[in-house]
N, C-alpha and C positions, 0 to 999 in steps of 0.2 A: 625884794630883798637884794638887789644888783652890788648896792652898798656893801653887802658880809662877803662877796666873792673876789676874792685876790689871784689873779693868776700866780702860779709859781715860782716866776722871773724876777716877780716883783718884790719878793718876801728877801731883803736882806739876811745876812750871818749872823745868827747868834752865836756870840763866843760863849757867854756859858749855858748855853743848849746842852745837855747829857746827849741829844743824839745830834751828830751832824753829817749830812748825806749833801757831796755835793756831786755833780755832773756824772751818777751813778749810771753806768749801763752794764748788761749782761747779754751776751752772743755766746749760743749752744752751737757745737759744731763749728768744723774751722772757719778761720775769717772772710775766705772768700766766701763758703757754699753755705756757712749755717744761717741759724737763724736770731734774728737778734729781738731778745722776749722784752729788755728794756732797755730805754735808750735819756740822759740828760733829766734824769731825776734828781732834782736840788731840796731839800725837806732841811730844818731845822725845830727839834724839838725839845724845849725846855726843861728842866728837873721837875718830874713830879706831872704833869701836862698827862691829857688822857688823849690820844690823837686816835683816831679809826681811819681805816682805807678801804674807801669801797670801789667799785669798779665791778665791771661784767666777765664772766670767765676768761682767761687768757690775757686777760689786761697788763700782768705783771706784778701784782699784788703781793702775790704770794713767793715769787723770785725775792722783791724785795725785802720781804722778811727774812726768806732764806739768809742772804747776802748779811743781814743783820745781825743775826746770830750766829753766824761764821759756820754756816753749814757747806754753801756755797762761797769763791772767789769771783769776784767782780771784773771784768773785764776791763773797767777803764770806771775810772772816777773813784773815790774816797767814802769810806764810812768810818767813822769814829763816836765811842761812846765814854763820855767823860773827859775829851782831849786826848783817848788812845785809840790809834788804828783799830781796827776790827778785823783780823785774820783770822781765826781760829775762835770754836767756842768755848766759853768762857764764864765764871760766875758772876761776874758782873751783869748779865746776860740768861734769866730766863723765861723758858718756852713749854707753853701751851697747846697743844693742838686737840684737833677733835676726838684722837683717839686719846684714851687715859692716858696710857702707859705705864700702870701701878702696876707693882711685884707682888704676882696674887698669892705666892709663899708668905708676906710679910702682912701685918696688922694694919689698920689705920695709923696709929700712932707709927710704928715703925717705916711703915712708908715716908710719911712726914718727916722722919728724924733721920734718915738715909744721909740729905745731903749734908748736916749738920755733922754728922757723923764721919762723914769723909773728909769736911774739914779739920777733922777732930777736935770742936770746938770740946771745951770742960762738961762733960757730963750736967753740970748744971743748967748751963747755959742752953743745951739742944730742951732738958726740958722745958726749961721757957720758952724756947719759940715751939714745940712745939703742942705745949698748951695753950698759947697764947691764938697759933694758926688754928689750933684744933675750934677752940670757942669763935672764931672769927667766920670761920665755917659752918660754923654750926654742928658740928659731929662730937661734941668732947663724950655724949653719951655710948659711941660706935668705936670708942677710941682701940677697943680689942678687938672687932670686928675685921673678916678679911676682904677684901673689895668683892670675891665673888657675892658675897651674901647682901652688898649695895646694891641699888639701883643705880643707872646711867647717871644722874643727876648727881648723885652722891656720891659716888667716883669720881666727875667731873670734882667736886669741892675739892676734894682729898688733894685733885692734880693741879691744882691751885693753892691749895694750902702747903702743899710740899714744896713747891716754887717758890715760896713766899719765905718760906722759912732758910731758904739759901740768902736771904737779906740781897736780892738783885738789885742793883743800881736801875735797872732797866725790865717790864714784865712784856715778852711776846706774846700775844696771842694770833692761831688761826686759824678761824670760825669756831672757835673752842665751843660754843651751845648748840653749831648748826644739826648735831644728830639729835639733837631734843626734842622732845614733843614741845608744843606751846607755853602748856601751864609752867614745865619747869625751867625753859628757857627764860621765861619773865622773872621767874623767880630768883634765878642765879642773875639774870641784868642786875636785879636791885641788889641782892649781895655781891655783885662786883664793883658797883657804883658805892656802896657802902665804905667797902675793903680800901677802895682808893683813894675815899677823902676821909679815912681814919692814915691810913701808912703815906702816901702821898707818893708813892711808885712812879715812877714815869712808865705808861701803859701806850705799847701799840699795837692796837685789836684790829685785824683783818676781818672784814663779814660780808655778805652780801645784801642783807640787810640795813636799808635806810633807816627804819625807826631804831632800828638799836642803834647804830651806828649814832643819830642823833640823839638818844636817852643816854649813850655813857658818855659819848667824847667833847670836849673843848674847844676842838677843832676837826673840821671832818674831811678827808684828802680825797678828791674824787680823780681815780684812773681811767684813762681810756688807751684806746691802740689797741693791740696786740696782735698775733700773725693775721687775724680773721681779717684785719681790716686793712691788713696789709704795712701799714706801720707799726715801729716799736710800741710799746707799751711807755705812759709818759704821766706825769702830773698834769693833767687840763688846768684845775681849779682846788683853792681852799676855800671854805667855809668856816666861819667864827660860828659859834653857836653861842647864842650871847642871852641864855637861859638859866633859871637859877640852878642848882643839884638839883632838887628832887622837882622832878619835871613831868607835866603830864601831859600826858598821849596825845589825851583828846583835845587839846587846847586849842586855838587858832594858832597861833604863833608855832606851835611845835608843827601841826600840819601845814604851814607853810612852808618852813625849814625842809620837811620831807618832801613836798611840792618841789622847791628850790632843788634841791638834790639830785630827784628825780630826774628833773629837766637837764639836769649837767651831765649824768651818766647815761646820758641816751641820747646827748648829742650827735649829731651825723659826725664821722673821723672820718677826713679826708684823708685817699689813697696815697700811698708813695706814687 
């Protein structure tokens, strides 16, 4: 499959990419003595595009979402979402992560309708997204429920449906399933791969995970470096995943893909 691997030099500018990330790096600590976690990360990624970034701990992965979401400031290079800088977070802009982070004072629904709410969209209008999120999730029955009385799984929806319902130009994720047991982590893949090619979000999911990485994304951004190995953390390799939606596991073709993958994020990375 040498054919699907594009180094990341090679991949031209998309001007209407929702994301464009060119000559990205991030250095913790002052210039002479820190350390630099990412260095010349160039990514362009289209409206609506599911992209995943896998890589081994410390790779820089997870910097770069930071940077994305404008949690963090970038050291040198550019990130822009929709043709606007990226300083500061933003609704255009949101984030997923492993832990919930639901307001266990508020309801299902209400959780969901928080950021509608802040917008002060018309009273009508949050109820439609937020029934619309609620049924997409699958919770409209728990809609009075308060997250303690969820399961891990079912909280996860909630922080995905509440996301969702901010109408984000852009949906972060990082490792948002990884605390999950197995059976429900398969099962939220297929509802997030669902959710995507009904709203068409432009999604970039973080995971350690090759097979998921290859069940949800388009394209799949394989990281290496980071301090372990002595160099920044960098784009190696993209991968096209050139597989229909609903895709299955056990195929040849999809275990090849994870084959291919595999062999890219365990490339020997030569020392500074």
């Amino acid at each position: 499959m040498t054919d699907i691997i594009s180094p990341a030099a090679d991949l031209a500018a998309d001007t209407s990419a929702s994301v464009e990330i060119v000559g990205l790096g991030k250095r913790y600590g002052p210039e002479w003595a820190g350390t630099q976690a990412v260095a010349g990360v160039d990514l362009s990624i289209a409206s609506g595009e599911f992209v995943a970034i896998v890589g081994a701990s410390g790779c820089g992965k997870s910097t770069v979402l930071r940077i994305l979401a404008g949690f963090e400031e970038a050291s040198s290079g550019s990130v822009s979402v929709g043709g606007a800088p990226v300083t500061r977070p933003g609704p255009d802009r949101g984030v997923v992560f492993q832990d919930y982070g639901l307001f266990p004072w508020l309801t299902v629904r209400e959780n969901i309708a928080y950021g509608p709410r802040r917008r002060r969209l018309p009273r009508a209008r949050v109820n439609e997204l937020v029934d619309r999120f609620l049924a997409a999730v699958g919770l409209t029955r728990f809609a009075a429920t308060y997250p303690g009385q969820l399961s891990g799984g079912m909280q996860q929806r909630v922080a995905i449906a509440r996301v969702l319902a901010n109408e984000p130009r852009v949906l972060l994720m990082d490792e948002p399933f990884g605390a999950l047991d197995a059976l429900t982590r398969s099962d939220l893949q297929a509802e997030l791969k669902r959710i995507h090619l009904e709203t068409r979000t432009t999604v970039v999911f973080i995971t350690h995970s090759i097979e998921e990485a290859v069940f949800l994304a388009d394209r799949v951004v394989v990281m290496t470096g980071g301090a372990s190995h002595g160099v920044p953390g960098h784009i190696s390799r993209i991968v096209e995943i050139d597989l229909p939606p609903q895709r299955d596991i056990l195929s040849p073709a999809f275990t090849e893909y994870k084959r291919t993958i595999s062999d890219l994020v365990h490339e020997p990375v030569a020392a500074a």
